[in-house]
C-alpha positions in Angstrom: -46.0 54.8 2.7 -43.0 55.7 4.6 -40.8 52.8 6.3 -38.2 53.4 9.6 -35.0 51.4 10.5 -34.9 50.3 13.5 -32.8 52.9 14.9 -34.8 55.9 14.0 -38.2 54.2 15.8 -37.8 51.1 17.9 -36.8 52.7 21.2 -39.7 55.6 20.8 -42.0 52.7 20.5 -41.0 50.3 22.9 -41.3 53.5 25.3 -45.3 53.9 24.1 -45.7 49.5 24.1 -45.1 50.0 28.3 -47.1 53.2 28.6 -50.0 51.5 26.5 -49.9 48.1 28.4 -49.8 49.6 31.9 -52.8 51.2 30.5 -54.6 47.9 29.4 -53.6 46.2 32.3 -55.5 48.7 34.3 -58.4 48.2 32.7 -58.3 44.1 31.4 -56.5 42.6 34.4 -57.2 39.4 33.4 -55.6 39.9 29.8 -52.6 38.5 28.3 -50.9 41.6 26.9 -48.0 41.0 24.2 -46.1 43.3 21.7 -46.3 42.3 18.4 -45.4 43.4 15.0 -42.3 44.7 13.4 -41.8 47.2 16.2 -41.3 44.4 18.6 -38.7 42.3 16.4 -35.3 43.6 16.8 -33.8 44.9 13.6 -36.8 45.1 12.1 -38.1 47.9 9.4 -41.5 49.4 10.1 -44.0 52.0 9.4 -43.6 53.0 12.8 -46.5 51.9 14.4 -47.6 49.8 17.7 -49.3 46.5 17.5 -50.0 45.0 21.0 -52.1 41.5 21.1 -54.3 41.9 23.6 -55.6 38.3 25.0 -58.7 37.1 26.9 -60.8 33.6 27.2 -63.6 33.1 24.4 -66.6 34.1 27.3 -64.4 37.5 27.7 -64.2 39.0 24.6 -67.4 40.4 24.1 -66.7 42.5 27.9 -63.5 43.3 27.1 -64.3 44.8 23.3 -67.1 46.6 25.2 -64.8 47.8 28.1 -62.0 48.8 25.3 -64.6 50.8 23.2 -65.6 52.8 26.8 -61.9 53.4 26.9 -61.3 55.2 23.3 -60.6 52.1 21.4 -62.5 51.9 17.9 -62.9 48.4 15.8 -61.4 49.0 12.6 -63.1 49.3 9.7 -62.5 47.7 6.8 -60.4 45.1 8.6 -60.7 41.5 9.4 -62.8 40.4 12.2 -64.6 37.1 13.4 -65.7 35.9 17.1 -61.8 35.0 18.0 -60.3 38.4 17.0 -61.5 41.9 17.0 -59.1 44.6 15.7 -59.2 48.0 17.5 -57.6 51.3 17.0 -57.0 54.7 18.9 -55.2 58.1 18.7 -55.4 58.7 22.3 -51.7 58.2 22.6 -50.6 60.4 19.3 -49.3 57.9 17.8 -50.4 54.6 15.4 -51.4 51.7 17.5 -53.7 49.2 17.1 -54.9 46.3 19.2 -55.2 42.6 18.0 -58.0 41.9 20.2 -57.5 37.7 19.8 -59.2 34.6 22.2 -56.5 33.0 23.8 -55.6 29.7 21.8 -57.6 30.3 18.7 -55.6 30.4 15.5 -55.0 33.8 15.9 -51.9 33.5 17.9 -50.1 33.3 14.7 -49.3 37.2 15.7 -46.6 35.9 18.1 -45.5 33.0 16.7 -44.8 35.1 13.9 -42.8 37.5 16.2 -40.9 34.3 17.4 -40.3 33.1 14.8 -38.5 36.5 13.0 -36.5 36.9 16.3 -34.9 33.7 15.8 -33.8 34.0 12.0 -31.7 37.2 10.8 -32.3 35.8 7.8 -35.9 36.1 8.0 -35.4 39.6 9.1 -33.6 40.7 6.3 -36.1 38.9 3.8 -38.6 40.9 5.5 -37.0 44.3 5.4 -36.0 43.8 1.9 -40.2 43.3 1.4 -41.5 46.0 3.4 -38.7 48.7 1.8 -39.7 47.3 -2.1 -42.7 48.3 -1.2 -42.2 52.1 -0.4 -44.9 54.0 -2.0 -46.3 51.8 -3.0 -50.5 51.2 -2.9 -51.3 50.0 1.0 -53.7 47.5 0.1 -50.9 46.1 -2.6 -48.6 46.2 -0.3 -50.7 44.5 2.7 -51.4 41.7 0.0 -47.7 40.9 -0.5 -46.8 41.3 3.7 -49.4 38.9 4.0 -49.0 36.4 1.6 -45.3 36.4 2.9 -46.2 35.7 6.9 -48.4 33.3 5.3 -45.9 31.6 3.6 -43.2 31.8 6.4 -45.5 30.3 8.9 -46.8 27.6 6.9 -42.7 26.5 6.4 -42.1 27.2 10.3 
């Protein structure tokens, strides 16, 4: 697993976040459309990828999974998934991004208020990198564990 500084990914990406949300907005019009994950913090190290939260009422999501499947988007397997958040993925952009397919105020807003509450603490930040780059080649599903227990434990504090 390969980790970016900021410098050498975040502008590519934030590029891709507008070209992918104009998409999305074409097709989910209705949608709440946010970009989230370490690409969309500021000074943040990443893996490079794109993580957009993608948000519709509960009586949506069924539609909206089924319109964003017509549309090249695939649920992810192996990953997380429950009536309030479906997790997609594509390659039609040549690139990593994935969609956190959430219903508006369930718990799984936590994506943003994460982001929030990163861009507000440098400290945080730094913690953060300092994870993520202790963890360079290290096992993905070791490493997932430790990033999540982390968020966990910085939003339980915030």
């Amino acid at each position: 697993m390969k980790f970016y500084k900021p410098e050498e990914y975040q502008l590519k990406v934030e590029k891709l976040y507008h070209l992918v949300s104009n998409d999305l907005r074409k097709i989910l019009p209705k949608a709440r459309i946010e970009h989230i994950g370490s690409s969309s913090i500021p000074g943040s190290v990443s893996k490079g990828d794109l993580d957009i939260f993608v948000g519709v009422e509960c009586d949506e999501i069924d539609n909206a999974l089924s319109i964003l499947q017509k549309h090249s988007y695939f649920l992810k397997e192996g990953s997380f998934e429950c009536e309030h958040l479906k997790m997609l993925i594509t390659d039609k952009y040549n690139h990593d991004v994935a969609l956190q397919l959430v219903v508006n105020g369930s718990e799984y807003e936590f994506f943003i208020h994460f982001r929030e509450i990163l861009r507000s603490s440098p400290n945080l930040i730094g913690e953060y990198n300092a994870l993520k780059l202790s963890c360079a080649g290290m096992d993905e599903n070791k490493y997932r564990k430790l990033k999540s227990d982390w968020i966990e434990k910085v939003l339980s504090n915030n």
